[in-house]
C-alpha positions in Angstrom: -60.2 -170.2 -26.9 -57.6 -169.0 -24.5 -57.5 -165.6 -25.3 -58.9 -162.8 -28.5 -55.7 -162.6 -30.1 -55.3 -166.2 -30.2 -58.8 -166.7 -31.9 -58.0 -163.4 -34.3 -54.6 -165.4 -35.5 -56.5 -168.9 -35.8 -59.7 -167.1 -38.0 -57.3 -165.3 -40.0 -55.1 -169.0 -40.8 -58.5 -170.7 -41.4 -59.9 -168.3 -43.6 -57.2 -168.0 -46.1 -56.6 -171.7 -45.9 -60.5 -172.2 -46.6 -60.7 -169.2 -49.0 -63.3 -167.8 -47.2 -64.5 -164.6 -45.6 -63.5 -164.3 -41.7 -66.7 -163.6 -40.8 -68.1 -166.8 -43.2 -66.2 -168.5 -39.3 -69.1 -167.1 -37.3 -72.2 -167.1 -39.6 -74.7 -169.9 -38.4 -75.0 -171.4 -41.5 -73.0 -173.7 -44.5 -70.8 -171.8 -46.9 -69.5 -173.9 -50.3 -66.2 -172.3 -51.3 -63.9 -173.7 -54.1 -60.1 -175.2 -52.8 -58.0 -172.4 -52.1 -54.8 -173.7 -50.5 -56.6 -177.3 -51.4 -56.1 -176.4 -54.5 -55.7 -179.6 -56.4 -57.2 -182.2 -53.6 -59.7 -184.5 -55.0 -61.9 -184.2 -52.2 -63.9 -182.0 -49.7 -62.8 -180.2 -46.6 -65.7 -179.8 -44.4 -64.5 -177.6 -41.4 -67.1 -176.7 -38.4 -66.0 -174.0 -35.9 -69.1 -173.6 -33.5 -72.2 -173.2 -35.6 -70.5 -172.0 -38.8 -69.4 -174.8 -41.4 -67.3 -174.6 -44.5 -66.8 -176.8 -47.3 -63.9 -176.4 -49.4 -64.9 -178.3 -52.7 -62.9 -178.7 -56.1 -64.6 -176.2 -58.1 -66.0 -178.0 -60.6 -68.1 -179.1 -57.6 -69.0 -175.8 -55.8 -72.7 -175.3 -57.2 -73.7 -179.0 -57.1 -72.8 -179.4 -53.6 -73.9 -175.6 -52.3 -77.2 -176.8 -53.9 -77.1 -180.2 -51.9 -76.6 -178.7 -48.5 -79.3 -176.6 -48.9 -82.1 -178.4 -46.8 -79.5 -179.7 -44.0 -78.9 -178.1 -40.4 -75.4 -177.8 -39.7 -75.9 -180.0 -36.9 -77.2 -182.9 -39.2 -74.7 -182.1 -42.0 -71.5 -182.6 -39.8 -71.5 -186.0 -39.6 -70.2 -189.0 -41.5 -74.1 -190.4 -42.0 -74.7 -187.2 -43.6 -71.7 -187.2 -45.8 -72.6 -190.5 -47.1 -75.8 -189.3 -47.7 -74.8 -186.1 -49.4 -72.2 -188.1 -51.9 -72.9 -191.3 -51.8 -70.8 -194.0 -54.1 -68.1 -191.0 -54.9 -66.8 -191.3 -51.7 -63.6 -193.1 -51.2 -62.4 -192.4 -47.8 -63.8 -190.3 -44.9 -61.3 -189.4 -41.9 -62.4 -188.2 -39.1 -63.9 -186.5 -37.5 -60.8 -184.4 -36.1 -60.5 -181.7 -33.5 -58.1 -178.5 -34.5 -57.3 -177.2 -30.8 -54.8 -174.5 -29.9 -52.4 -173.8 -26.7 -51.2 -169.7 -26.2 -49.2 -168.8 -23.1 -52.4 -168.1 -20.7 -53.4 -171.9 -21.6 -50.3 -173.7 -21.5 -49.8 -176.7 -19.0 -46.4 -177.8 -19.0 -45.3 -181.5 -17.7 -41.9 -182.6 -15.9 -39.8 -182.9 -18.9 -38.2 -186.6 -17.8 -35.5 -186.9 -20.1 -37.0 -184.5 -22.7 -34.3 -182.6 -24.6 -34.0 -181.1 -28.2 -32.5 -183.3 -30.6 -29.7 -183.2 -32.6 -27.5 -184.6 -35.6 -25.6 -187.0 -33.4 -29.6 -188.4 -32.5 -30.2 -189.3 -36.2 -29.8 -193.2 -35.5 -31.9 -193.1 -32.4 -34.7 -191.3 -34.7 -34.2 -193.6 -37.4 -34.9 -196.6 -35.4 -38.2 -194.7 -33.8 -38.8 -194.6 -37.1 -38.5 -198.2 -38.1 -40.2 -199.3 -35.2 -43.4 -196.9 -35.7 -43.8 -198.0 -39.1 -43.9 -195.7 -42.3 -47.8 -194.8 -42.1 -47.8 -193.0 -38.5 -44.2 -191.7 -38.9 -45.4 -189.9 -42.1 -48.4 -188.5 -40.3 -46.6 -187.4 -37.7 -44.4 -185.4 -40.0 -40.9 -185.3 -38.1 -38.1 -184.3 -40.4 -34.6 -184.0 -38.3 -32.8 -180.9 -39.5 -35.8 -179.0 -41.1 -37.4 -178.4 -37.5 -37.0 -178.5 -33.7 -37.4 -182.2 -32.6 -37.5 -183.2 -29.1 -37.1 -186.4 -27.8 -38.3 -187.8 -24.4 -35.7 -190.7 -23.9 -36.6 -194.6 -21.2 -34.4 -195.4 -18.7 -32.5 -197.8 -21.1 -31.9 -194.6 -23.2 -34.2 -195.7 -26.4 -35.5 -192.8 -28.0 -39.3 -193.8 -26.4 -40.9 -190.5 -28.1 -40.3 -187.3 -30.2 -42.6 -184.6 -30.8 -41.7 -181.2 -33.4 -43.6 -178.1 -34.8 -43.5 -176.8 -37.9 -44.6 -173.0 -39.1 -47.8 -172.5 -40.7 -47.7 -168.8 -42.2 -45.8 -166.5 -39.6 -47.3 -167.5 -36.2 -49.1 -171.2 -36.1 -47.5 -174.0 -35.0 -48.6 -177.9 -35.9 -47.0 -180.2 -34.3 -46.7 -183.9 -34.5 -45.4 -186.5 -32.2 -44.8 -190.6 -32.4 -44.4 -192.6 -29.4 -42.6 -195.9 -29.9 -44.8 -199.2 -29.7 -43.0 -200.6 -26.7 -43.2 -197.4 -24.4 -46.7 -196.4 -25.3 -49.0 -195.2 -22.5 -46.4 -194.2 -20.5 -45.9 -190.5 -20.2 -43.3 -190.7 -22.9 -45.6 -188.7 -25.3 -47.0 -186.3 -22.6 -42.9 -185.0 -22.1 -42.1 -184.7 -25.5 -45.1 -182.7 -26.5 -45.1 -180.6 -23.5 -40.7 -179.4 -24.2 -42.1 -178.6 -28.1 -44.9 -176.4 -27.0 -42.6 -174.4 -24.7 -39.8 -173.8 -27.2 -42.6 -172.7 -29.6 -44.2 -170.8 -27.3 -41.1 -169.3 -26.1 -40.5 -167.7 -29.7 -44.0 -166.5 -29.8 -45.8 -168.8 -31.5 -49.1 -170.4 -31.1 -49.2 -173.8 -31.2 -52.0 -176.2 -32.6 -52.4 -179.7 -32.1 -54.7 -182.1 -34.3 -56.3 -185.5 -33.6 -59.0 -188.0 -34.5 -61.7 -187.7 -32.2 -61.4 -191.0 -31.3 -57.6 -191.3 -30.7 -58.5 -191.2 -27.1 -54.8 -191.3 -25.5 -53.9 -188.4 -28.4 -56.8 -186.5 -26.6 -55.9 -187.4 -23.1 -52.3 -185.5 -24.0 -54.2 -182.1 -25.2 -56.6 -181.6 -22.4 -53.9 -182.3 -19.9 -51.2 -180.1 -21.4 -53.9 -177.0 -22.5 -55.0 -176.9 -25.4 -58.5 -175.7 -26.1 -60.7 -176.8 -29.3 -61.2 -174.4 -32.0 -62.5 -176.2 -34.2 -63.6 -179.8 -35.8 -63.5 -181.0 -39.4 -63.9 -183.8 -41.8 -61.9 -185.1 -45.3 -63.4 -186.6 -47.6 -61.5 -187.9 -50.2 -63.5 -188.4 -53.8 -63.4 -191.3 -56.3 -61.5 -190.5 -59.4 
């Protein structure tokens, strides 16, 4: 992690998100907790941060599965083998695994902005067609909403809208963000500028900003090692059968 402070905010996010003790985060062991701000989710949340992993389980599943994980180490249980193992035919759907990585001020590696700026009301019909063109699926991941938090746009030569990345606030200091790239300016650097002019305005107001990914979306990884984020943390979902 780039700094103490950093990792103090992030343990404090996890833990209430998880419903868990803080120091549950560094314990070298499994801890079964039920949903907290899951609450509701018909699935688990299996989160690993070094060699601590929690599950957040609907709690009408805590004591079956705290009883299940018993025998595993956390190395064998943090894996989609395991998982299948451990639940079998209830499964419906297991994504990831995911990295949860963090960028402060000390860590930050800005890019040349290109023809990065902040969006605005007059850019709706440019990020409308980004949207069109992405598809409904990754624009939803991506979670861009034009008016409800800071978008930036990294614009081609021709002046399409190639890419838009945006943060939104988790509690008082976290900062998600999301970013889409538009299928016919991908691997291009388009990505690279947008992310980088959302992680200095967020930084800039004192935020710490956190970027997710699949493991295996290598080019979304390419963008965090190169700009500075650092991994905190890596985790599974695992949605359940009705």
């Amino acid at each position: 992690m780039p700094g103490q402070s950093t990792k103090a905010i992030a343990d404090s996010f996890w833990a209430n998100f998880l419903g868990c003790r803080i120091e549950d985060l560094a314990l070298p062991q499994t801890t079964v907790v039920p949903h907290a701000s899951l609450a509701g989710y018909l699935g688990l949340w299996v989160f690993r941060r070094q060699s601590s992993i929690i599950i957040s389980a609907p709690p009408a599943l805590v004591d079956t599965i705290a009883a299940a994980v018993g025998g595993p180490s956390v190395t064998d249980l943090f894996s989609e083998a395991a998982l299948l193992q451990l639940l079998g035919d209830s499964i419906d759907r297991i994504i990831g695994p995911a990295t949860i990585c963090y960028a402060d001020a000390s860590s930050f590696n800005p890019i040349e902005p290109r023809n990065s700026r902040l969006l605005i009301t007059t850019d709706t019909a440019s990020l409308l067609r980004l949207s069109t063109a992405c598809g409904q699926e990754e624009w939803s991941h991506a979670g861009l909403e034009l008016g409800k938090m800071p978008i930036f746009g990294c614009f081609a030569e021709t002046g399409d809208l190639a890419a838009a990345a945006a943060y939104e606030l988790w509690g008082e200091q976290i900062a998600p963000i999301g970013v889409v790239t538009h299928p016919a300016h991908r691997s291009r650097g388009f990505a690279k500028a947008a992310v980088s002019a959302a992680c200095e305005h967020g930084l800039s107001q004192g935020l710490l900003m956190q970027y997710r990914t699949l493991e295996s979306n290598v080019p979304s990884m390419g963008v965090l090692r190169l700009l500075g984020f650092r991994q905190y943390a890596e985790h599974f979902a695992v949605r359940l059968r009705e």
